[in-house]
Kinemage of the C-alpha trace (Angstrom):
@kinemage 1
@onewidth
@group {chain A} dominant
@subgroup {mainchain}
@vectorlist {calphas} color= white
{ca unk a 1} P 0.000 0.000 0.000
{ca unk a 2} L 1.130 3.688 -0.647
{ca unk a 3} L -0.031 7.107 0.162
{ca unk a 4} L 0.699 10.436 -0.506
{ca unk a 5} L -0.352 13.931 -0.037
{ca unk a 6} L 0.534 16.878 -2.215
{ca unk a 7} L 1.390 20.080 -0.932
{ca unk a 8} L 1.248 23.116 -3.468
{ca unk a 9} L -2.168 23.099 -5.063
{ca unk a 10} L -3.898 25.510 -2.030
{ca unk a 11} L -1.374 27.696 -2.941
{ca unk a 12} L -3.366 28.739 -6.305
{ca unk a 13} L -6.614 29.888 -6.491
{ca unk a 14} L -10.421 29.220 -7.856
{ca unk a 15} L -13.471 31.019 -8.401
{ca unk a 16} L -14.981 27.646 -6.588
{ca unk a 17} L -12.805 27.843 -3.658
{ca unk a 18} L -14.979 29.264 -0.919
{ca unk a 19} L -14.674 27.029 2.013
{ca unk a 20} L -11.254 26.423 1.714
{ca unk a 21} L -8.588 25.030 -0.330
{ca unk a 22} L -7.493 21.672 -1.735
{ca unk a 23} L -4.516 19.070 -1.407
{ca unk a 24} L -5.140 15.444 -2.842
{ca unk a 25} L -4.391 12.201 -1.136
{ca unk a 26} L -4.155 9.187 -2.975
{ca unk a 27} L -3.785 5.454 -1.442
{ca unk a 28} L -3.561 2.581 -3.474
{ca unk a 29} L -2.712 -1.082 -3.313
{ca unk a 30} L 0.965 -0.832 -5.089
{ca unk a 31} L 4.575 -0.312 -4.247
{ca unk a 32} L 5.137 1.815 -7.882
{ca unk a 33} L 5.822 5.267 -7.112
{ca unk a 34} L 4.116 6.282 -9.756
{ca unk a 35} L 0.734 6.847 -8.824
{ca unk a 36} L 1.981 9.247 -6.163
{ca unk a 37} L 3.868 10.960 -8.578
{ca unk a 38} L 0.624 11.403 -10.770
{ca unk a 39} L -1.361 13.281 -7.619
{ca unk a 40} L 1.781 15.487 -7.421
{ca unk a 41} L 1.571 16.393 -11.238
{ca unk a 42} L -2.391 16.373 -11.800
{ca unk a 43} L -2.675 19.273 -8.459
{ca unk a 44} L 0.258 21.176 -10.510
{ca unk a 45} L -1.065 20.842 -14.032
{ca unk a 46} L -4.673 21.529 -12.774
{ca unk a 47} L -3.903 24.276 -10.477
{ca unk a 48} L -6.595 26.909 -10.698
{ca unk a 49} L -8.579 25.474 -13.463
{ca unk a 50} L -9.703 22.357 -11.668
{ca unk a 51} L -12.043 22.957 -7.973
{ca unk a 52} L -11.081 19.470 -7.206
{ca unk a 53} L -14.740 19.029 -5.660
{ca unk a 54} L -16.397 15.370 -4.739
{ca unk a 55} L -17.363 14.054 -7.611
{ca unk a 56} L -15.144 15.756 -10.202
{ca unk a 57} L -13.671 13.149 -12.709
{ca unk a 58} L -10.475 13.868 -14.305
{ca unk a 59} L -9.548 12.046 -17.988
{ca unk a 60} L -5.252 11.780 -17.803
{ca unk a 61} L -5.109 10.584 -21.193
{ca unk a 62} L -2.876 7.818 -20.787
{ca unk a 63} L -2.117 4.706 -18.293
{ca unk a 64} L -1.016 6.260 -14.935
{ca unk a 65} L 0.661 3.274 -14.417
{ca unk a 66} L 2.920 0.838 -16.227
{ca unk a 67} L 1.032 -2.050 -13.771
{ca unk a 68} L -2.501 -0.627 -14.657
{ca unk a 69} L -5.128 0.256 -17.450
{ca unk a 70} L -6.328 3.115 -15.191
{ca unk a 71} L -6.603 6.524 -16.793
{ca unk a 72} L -8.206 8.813 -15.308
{ca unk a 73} L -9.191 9.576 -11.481
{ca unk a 74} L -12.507 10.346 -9.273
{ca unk a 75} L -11.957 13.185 -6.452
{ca unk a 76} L -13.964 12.382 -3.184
{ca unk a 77} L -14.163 12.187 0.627
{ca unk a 78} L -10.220 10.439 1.446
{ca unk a 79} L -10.734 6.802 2.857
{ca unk a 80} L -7.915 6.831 5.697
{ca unk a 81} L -8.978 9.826 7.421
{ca unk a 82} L -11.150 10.368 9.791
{ca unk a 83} L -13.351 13.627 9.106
{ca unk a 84} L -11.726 15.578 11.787
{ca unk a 85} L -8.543 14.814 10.037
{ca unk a 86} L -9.311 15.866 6.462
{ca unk a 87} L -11.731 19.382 7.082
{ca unk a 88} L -11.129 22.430 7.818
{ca unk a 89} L -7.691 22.320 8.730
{ca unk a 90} L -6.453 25.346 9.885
{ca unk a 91} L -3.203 26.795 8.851
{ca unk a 92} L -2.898 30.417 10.028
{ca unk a 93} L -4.007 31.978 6.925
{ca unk a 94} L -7.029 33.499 5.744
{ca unk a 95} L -8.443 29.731 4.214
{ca unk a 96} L -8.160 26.374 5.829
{ca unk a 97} L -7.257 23.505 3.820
{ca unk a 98} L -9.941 20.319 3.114
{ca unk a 99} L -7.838 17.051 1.585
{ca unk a 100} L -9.849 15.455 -1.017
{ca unk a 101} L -9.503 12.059 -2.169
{ca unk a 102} L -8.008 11.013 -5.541
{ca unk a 103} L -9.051 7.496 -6.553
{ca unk a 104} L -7.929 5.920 -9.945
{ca unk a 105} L -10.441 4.582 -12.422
{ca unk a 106} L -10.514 3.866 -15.729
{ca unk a 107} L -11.905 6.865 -18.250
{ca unk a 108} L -14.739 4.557 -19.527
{ca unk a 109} L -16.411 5.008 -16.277
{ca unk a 110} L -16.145 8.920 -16.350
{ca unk a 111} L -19.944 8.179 -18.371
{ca unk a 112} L -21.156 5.639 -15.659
{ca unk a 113} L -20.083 8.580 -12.828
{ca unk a 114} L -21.922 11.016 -14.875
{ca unk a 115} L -24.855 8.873 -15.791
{ca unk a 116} L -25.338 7.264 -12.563
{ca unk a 117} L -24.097 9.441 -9.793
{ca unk a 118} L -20.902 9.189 -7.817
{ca unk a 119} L -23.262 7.100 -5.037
{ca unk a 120} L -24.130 4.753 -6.899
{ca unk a 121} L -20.722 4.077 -8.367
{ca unk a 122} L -18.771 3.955 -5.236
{ca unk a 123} L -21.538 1.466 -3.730
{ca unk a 124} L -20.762 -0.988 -6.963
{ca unk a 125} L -19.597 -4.386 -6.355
{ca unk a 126} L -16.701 -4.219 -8.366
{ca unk a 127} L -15.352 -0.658 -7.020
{ca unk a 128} L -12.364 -1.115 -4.951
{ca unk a 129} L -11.176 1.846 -3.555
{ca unk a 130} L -7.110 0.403 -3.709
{ca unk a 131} L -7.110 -1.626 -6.348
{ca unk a 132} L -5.314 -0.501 -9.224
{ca unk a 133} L -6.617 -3.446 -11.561
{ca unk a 134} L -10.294 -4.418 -10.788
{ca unk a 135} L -12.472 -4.603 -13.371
{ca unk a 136} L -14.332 -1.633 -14.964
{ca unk a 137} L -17.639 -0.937 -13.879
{ca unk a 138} L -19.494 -0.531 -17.280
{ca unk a 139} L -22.912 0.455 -15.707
């Protein structure tokens, strides 16, 4: 298993950002360095054009991972932390920061999100939250 958190994205800004700012956390069940790696450069290439809000799907284009089909990534509540942990931090500034999850899936099911609803997809049989090759969830 491996985690990471970025640091750097609260540092921009966005029209959406009104209760605070985001950083990403991403767990998964691998050892490749990769997919933390990825969270670092989707926060900076997405910096200010991206709210990073539950629900938003992201399309990277290409496999995020040389041990994975995934491609793309759903932003939601993080799975590790408790609430407490992940809202409303406070940091001395003028914004707190809220860490949002970033969860790999594959950019097929980008439509199934949108068609379906986040709840829906997340409550799916085959969704596993750290598992980096389950099968795609096609409705």
């Amino acid at each position: 298993m491996i985690t990471a958190i970025t640091y750097g994205l609260s540092l921009g800004n966005h029209p959406d950002w009104k209760l605070g700012r985001p950083e990403l956390i991403i767990t998964v069940d691998s050892n490749d360095t990769s997919w933390t790696q990825v969270a670092g450069y989707v926060a900076d290439t997405l910096r200010g054009n991206c709210p990073f809000f539950y629900g938003n799907t992201i399309n990277f284009r290409e496999k995020i991972s040389d041990e994975s089909e995934m491609d793309a990534f759903l932003v939601f509540a993080p799975s590790i932390l408790e609430r407490k942990d992940f809202a409303n931090i406070e940091i001395g500034l003028d914004y707190k920061i809220n860490i949002a999850g970033l969860y790999p899936i594959y950019a097929s099911e980008m439509d199934v999100i949108a068609k379906n609803g986040v709840q829906k997809f997340w409550k799916h049989p085959n969704f596993d939250l750290y598992n980096v090759n389950r099968k795609r969830i096609t409705e």
